[in-house]
Backbone as a printed PyTorch tensor [residue, N CA C, xyz], in Angstrom:
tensor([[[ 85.1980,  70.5670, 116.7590],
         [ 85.9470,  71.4850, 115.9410],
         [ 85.1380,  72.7740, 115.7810]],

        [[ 85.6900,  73.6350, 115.7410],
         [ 85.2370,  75.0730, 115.5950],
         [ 85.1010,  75.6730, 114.0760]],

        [[ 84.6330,  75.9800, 113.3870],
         [ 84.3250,  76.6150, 112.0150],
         [ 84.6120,  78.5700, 112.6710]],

        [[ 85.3910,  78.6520, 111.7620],
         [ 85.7520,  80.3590, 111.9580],
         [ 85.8620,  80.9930, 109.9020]],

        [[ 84.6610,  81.3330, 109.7900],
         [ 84.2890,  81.8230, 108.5490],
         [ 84.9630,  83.5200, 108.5050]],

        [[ 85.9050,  83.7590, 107.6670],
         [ 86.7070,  85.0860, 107.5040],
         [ 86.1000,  85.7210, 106.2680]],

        [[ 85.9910,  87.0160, 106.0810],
         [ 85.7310,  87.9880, 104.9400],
         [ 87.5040,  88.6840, 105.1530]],

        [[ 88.1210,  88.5960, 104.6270],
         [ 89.2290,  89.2410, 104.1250],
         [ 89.8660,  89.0630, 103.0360]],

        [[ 90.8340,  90.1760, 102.5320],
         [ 91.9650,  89.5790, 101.2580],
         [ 93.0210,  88.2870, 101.5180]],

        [[ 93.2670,  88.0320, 100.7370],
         [ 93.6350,  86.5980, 100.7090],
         [ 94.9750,  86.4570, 101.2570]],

        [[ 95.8070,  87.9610, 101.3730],
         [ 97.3860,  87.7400, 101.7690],
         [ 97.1830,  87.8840, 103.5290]],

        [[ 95.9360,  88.5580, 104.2320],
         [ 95.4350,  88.4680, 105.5640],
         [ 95.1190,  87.0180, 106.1300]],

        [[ 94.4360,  86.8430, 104.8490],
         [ 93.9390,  84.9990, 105.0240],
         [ 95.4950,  83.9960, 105.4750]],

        [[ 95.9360,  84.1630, 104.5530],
         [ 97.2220,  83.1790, 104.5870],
         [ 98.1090,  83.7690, 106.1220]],

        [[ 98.1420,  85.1740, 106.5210],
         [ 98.9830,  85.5810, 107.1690],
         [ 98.4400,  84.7300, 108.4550]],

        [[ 97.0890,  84.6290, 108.7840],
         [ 96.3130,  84.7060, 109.9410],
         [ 96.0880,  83.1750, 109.9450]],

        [[ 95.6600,  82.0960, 108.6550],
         [ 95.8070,  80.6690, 108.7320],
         [ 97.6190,  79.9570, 109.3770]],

        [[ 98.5250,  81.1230, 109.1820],
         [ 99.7290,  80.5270, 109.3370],
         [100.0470,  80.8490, 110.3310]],

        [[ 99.5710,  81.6760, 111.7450],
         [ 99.8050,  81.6330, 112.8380],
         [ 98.6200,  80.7360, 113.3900]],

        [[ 97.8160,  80.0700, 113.1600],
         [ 96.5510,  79.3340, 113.6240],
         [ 96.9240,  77.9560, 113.2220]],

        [[ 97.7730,  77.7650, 112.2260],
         [ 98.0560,  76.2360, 112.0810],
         [ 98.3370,  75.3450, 112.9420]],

        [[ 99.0240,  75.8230, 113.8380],
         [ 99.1180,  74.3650, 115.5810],
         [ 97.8170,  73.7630, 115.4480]],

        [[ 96.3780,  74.6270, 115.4110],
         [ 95.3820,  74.6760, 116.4910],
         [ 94.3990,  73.7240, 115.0150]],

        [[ 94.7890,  72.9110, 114.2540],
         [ 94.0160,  72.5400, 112.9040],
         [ 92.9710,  71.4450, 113.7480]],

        [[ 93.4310,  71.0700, 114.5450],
         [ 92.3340,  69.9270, 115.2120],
         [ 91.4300,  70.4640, 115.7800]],

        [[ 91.6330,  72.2610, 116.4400],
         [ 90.5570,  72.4830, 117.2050],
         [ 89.8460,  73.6810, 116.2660]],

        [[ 90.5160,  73.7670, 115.4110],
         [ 89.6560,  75.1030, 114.5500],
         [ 90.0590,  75.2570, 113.3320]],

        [[ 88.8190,  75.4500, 111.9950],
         [ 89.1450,  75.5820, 110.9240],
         [ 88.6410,  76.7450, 110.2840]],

        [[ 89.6500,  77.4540, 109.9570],
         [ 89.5860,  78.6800, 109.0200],
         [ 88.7600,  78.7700, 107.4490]],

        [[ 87.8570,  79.0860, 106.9980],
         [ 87.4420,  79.0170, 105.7530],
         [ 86.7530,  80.6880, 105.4470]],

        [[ 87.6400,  80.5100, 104.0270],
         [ 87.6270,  82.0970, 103.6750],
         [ 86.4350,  82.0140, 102.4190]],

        [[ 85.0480,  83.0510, 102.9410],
         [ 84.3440,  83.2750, 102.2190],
         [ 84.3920,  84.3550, 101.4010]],

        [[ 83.8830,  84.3870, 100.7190],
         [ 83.9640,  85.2980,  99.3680],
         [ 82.8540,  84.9220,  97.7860]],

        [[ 82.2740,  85.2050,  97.1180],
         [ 81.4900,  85.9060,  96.0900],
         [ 81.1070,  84.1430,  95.6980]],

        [[ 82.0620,  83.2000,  95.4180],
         [ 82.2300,  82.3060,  94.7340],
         [ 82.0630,  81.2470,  95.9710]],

        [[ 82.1450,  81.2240,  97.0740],
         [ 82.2990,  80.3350,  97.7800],
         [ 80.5580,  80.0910,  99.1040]],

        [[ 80.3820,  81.3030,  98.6590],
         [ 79.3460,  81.5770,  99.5450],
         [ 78.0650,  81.1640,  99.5890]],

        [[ 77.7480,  80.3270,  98.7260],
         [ 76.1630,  79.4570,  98.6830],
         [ 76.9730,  78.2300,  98.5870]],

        [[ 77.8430,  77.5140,  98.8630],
         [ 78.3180,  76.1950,  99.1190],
         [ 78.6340,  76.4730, 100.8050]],

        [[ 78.3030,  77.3460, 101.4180],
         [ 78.7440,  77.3790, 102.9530],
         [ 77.4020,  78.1030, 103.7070]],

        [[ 76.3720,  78.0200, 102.7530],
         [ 75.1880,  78.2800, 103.7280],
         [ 74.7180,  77.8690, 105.1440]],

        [[ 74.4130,  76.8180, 104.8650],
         [ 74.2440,  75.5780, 105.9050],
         [ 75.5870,  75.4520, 106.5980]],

        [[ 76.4690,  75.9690, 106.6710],
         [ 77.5000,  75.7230, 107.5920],
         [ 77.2750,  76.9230, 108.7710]],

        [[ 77.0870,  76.3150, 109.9160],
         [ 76.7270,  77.0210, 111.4380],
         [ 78.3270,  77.2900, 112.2170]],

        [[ 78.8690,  78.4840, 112.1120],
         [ 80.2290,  78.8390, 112.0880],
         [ 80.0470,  79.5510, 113.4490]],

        [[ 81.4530,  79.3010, 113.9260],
         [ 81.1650,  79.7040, 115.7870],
         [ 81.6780,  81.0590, 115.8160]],

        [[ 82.3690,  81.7760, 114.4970],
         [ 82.8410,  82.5670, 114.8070],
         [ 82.9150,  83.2370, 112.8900]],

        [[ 82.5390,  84.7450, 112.8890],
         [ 82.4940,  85.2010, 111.2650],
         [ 83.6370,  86.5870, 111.3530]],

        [[ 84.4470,  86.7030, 111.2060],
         [ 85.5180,  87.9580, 111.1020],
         [ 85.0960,  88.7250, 109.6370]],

        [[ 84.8240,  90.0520, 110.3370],
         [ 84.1100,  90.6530, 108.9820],
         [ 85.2750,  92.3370, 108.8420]],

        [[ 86.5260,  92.0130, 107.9410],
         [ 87.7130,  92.6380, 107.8350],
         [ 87.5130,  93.0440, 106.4250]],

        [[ 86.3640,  93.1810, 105.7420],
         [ 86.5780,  93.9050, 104.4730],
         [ 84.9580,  94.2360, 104.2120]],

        [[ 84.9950,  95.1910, 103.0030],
         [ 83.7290,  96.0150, 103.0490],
         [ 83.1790,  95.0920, 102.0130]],

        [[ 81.8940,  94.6720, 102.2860],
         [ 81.1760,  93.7110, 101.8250],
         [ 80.4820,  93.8730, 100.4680]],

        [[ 80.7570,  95.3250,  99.8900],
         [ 80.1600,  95.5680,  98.7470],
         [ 80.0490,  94.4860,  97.3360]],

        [[ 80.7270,  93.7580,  97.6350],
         [ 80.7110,  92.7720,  96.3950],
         [ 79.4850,  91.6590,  96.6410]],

        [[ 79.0170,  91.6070,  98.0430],
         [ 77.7430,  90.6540,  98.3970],
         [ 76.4740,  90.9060,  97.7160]],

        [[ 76.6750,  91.9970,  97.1560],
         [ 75.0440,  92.3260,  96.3450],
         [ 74.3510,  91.0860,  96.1300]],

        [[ 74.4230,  90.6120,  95.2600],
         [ 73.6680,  89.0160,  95.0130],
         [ 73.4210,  88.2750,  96.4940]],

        [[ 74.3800,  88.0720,  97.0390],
         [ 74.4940,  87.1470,  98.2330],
         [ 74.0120,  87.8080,  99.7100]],

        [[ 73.5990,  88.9240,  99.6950],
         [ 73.3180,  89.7990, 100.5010],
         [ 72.5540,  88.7970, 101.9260]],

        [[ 71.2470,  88.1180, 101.0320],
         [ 70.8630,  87.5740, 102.0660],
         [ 71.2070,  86.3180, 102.7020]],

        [[ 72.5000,  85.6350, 101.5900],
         [ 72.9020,  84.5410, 102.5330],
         [ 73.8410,  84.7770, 103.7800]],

        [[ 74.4890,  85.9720, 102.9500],
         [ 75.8370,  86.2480, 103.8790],
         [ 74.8400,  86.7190, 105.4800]],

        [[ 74.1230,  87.5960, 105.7140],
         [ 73.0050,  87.9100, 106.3950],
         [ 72.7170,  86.4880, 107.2530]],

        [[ 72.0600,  85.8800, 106.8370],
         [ 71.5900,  84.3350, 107.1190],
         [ 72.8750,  83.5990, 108.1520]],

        [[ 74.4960,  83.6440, 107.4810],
         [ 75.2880,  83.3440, 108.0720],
         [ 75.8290,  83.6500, 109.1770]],

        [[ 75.7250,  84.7940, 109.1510],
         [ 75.6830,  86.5570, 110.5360],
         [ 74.7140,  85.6090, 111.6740]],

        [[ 73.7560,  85.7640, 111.4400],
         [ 72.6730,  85.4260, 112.4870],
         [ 72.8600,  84.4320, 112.9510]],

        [[ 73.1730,  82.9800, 112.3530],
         [ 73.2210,  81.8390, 112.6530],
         [ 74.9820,  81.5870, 113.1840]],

        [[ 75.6240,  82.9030, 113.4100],
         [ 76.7070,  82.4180, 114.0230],
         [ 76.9010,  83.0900, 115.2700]],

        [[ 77.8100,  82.5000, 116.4980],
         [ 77.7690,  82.7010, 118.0670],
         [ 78.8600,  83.8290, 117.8020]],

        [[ 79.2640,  84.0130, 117.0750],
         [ 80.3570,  85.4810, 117.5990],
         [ 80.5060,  86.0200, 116.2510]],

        [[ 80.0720,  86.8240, 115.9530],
         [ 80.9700,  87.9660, 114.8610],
         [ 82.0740,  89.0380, 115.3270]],

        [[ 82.9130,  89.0210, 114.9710],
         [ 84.1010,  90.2130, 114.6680],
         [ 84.1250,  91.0930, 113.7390]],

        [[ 84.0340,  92.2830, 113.9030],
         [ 83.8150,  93.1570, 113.1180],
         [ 84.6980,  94.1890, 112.9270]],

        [[ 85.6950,  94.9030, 111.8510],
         [ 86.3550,  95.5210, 112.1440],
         [ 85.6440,  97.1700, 112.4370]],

        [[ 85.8460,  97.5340, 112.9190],
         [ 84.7310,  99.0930, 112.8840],
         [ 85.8100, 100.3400, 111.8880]],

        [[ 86.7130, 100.0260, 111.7230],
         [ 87.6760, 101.0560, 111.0750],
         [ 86.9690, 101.1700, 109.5680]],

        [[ 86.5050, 100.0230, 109.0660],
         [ 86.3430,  99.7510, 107.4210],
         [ 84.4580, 100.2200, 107.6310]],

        [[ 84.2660, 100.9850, 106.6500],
         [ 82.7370, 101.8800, 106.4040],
         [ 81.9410, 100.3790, 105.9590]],

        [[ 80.9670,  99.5360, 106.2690],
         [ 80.2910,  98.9090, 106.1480],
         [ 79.0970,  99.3900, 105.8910]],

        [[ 79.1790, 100.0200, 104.5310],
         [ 77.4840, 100.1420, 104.0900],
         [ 76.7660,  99.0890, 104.0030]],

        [[ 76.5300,  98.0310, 103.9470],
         [ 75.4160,  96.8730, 104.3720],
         [ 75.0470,  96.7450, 105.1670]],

        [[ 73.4670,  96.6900, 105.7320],
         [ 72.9690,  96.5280, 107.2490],
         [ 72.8220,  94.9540, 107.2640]],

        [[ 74.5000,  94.2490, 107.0730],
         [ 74.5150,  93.1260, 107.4670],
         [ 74.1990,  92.7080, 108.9270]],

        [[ 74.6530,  93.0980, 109.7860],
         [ 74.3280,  92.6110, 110.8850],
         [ 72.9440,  93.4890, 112.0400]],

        [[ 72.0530,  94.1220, 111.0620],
         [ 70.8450,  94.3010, 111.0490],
         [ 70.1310,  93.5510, 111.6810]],

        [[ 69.5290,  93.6060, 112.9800],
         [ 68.3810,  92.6170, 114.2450],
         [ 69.5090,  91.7730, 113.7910]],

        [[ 70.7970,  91.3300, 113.9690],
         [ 71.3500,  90.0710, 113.9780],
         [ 71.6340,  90.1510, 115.9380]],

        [[ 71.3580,  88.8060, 116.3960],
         [ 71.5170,  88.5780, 117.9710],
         [ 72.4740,  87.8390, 118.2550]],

        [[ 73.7830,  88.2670, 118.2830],
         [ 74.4840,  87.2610, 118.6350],
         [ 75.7810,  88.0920, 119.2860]],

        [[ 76.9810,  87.4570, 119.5420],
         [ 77.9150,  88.2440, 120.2390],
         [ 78.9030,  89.1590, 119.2900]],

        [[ 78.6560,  90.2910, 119.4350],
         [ 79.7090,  91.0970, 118.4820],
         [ 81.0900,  91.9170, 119.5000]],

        [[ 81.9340,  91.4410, 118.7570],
         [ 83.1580,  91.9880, 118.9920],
         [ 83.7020,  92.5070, 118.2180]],

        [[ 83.8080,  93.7980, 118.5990],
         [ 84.6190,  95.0420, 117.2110],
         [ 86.0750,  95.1060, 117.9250]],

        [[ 86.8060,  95.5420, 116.5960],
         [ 88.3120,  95.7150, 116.3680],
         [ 88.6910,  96.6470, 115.5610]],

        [[ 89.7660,  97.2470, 115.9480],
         [ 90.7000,  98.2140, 115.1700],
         [ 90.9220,  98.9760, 115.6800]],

        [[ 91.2300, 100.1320, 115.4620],
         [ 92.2700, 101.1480, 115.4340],
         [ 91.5010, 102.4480, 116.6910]],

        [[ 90.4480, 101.9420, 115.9930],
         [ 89.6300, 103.0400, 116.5870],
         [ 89.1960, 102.6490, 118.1880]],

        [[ 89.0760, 104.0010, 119.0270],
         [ 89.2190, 104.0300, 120.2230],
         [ 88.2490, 102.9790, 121.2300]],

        [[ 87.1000, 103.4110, 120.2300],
         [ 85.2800, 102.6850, 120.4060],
         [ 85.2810, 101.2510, 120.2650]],

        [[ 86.5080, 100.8500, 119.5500],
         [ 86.6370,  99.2540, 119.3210],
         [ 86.9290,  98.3550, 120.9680]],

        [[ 86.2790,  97.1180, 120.8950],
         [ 85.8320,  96.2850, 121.7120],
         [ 87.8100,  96.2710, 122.2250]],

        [[ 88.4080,  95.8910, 120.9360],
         [ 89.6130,  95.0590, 121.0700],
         [ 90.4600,  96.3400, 119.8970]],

        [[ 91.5410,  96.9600, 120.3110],
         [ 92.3230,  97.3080, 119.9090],
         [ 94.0600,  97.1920, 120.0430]],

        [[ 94.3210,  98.2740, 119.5760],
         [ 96.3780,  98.3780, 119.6200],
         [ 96.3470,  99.6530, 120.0410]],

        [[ 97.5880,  99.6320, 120.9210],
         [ 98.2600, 100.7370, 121.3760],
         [100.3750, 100.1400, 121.1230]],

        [[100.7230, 101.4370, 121.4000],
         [102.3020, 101.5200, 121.3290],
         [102.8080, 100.3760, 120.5860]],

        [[102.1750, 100.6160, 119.4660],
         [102.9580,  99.4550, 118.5840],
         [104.2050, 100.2510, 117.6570]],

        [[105.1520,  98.7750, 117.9600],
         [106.5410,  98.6700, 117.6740],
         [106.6130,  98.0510, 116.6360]],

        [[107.6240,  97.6530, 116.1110],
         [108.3010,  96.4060, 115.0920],
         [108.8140,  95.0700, 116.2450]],

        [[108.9090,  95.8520, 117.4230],
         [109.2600,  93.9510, 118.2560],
         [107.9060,  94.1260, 119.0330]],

        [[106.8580,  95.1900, 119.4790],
         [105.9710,  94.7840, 120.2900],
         [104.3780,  95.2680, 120.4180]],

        [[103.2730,  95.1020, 120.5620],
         [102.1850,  96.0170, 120.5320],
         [101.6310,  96.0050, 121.9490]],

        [[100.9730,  96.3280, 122.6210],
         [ 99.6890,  96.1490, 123.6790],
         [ 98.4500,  95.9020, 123.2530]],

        [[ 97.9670,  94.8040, 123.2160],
         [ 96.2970,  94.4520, 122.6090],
         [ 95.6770,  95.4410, 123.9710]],

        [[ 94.7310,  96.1100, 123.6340],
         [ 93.6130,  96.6210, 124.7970],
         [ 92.4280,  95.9840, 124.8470]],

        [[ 92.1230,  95.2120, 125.3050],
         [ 90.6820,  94.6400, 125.9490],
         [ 89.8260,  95.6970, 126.1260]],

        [[ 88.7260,  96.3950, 125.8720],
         [ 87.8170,  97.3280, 126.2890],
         [ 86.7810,  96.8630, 126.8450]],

        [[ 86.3380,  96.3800, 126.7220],
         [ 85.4240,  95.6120, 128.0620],
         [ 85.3860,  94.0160, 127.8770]],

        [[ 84.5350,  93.2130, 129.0900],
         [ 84.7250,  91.7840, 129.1360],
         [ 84.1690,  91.2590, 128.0430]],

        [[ 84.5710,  90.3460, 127.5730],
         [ 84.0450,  89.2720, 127.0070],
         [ 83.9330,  87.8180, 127.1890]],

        [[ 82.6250,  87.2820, 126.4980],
         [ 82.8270,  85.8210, 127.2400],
         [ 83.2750,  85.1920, 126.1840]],

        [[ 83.8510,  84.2400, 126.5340],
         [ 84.2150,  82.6000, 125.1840],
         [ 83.7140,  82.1060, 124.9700]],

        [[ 83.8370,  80.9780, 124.4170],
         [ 83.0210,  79.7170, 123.5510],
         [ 82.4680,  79.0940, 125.1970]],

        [[ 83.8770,  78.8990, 125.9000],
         [ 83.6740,  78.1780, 127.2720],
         [ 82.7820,  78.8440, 128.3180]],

        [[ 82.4510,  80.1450, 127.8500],
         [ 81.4650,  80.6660, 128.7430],
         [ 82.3740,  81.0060, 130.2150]],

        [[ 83.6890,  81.7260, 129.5720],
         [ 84.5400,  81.8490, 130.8140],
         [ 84.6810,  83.2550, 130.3800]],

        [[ 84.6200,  84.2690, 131.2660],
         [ 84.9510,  85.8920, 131.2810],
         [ 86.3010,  86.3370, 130.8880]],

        [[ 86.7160,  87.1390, 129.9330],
         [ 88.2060,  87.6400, 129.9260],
         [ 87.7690,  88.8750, 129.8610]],

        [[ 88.5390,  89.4390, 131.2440],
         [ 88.3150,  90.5140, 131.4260],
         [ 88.9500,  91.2790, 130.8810]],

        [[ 88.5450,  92.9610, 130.8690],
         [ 88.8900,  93.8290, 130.1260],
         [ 90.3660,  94.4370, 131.0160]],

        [[ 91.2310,  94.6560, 129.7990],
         [ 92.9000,  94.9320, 130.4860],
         [ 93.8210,  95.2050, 128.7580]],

        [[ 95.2190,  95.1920, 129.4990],
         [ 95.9870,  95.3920, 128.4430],
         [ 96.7770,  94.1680, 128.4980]],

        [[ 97.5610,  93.5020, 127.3260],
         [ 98.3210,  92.3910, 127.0960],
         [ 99.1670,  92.6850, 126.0400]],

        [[100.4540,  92.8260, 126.7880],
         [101.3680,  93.0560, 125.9590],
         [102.0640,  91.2160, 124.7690]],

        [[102.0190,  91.9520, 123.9460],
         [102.4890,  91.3130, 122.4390],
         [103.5600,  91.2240, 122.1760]],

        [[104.2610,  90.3550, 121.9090],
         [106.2920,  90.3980, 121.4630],
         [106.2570,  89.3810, 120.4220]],

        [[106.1560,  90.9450, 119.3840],
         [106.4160,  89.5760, 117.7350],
         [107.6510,  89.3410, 117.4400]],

        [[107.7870,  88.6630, 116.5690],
         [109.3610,  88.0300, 116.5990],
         [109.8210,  88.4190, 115.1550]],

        [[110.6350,  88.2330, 115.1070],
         [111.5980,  88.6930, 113.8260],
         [110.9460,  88.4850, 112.5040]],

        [[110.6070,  87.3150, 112.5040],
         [110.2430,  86.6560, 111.0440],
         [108.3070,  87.3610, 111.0130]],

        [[107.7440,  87.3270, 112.2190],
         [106.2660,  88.0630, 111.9260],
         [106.5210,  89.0270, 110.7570]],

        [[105.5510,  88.4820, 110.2130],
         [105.0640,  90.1210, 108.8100],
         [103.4850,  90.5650, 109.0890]],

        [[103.1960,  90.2980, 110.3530],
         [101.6420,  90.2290, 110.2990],
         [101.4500,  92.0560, 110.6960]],

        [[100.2010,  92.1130, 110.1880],
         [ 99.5780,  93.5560, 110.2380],
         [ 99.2480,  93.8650, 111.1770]],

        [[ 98.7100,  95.2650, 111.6670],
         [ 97.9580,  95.6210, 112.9130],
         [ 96.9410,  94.9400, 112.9480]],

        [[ 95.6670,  94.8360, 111.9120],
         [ 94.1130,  93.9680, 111.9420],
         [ 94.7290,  92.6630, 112.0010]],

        [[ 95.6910,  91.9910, 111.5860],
         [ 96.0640,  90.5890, 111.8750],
         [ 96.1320,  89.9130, 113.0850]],

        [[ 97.0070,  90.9000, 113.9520],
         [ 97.3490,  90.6990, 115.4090],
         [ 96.0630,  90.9350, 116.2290]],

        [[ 94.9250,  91.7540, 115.6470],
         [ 93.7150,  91.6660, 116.6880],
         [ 92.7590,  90.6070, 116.2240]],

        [[ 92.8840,  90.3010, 114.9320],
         [ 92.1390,  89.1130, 114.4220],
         [ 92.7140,  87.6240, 115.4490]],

        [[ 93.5750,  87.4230, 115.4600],
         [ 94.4260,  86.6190, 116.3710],
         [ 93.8790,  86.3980, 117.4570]],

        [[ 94.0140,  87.6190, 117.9990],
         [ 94.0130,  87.6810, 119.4220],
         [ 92.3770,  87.4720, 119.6960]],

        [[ 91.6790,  87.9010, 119.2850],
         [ 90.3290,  87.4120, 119.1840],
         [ 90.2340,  85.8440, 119.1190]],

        [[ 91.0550,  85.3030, 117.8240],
         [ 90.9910,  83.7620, 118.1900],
         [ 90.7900,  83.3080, 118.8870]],

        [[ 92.1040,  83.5930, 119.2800],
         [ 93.1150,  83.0350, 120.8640],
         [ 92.1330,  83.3840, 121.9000]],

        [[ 91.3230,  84.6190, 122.1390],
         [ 90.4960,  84.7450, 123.0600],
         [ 89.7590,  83.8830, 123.4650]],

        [[ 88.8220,  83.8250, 122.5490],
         [ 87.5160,  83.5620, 121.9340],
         [ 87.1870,  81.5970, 122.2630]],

        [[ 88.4310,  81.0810, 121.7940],
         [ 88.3550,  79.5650, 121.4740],
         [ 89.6320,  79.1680, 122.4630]],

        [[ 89.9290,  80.3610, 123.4540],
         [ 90.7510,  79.7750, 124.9550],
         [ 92.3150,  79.0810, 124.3980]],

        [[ 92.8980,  79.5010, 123.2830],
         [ 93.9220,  78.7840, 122.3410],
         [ 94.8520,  79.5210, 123.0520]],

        [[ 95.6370,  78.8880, 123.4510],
         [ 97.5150,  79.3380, 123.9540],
         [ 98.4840,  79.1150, 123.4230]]])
């Protein structure tokens, strides 16, 4: 099973656990935050999505830090100003997202029925298999309410842990 530790608001959380629910046997979502975060020290997470500005970590600065390092992929959104040199000498695989051009993984020509995820350069997976850099078109469906950072949070999943 895969541990995928999220920093986001809680209506992102739910949006992004409820397209990931098929996949509960192969990956579990757990949303850290202020209160939760020295009961998940010791948890070695394959993957940390970092979608909100961390200013409330003051106290926790160095666990959240600790968690960074000791995990195989961080996601990072680059749109949101991250004053913490959380991921400071951290060595591990970073993949940025959003809006912005410089991002690893972004959106283009987004619709209400469709987006294009952009790949900006390769990345490897958990499986140590290459997905190369390209465009992949997206067709959300009626009932989706999910956001632009939702759909690249996703798609990172889906990348990342080879999920179809």
């Amino acid at each position: 099973m895969y541990f995928i530790g999220v920093i986001l608001d809680s209506k992102n959380f739910e949006n992004i656990k409820a397209e990931v629910k098929k996949y509960k046997e192969k990956i579990r979502l757990i949303k850290i935050n202020t209160k939760t975060i020295e009961n998940l020290q010791n948890i070695k997470f394959d993957l940390i999505i970092l979608n909100k500005e961390l200013d409330k970590f003051n106290k926790q600065e160095q666990i959240l830090k600790k968690i960074c390092q000791n995990a195989k992929y961080i996601a990072l959104n680059v749109d949101i100003q991250m004053k913490k040199n959380i991921l400071e000498n951290v060595k591990t695989n970073i993949i940025t997202f959003g809006l912005n051009s410089k991002a690893t993984v972004t959106l283009s020509s987004i619709t209400q029925e469709e987006c294009l995820i952009d790949l900006q350069r390769n990345i490897e997976n958990i499986e140590k298999n290459i997905i190369e850099m390209g465009e992949e078109h997206i067709i959300l469906t009626e009932t989706s309410n999910l956001r632009n950072y939702e759909i690249l949070i996703i798609y990172i999943i889906f990348a990342i842990f080879n999920l179809k």
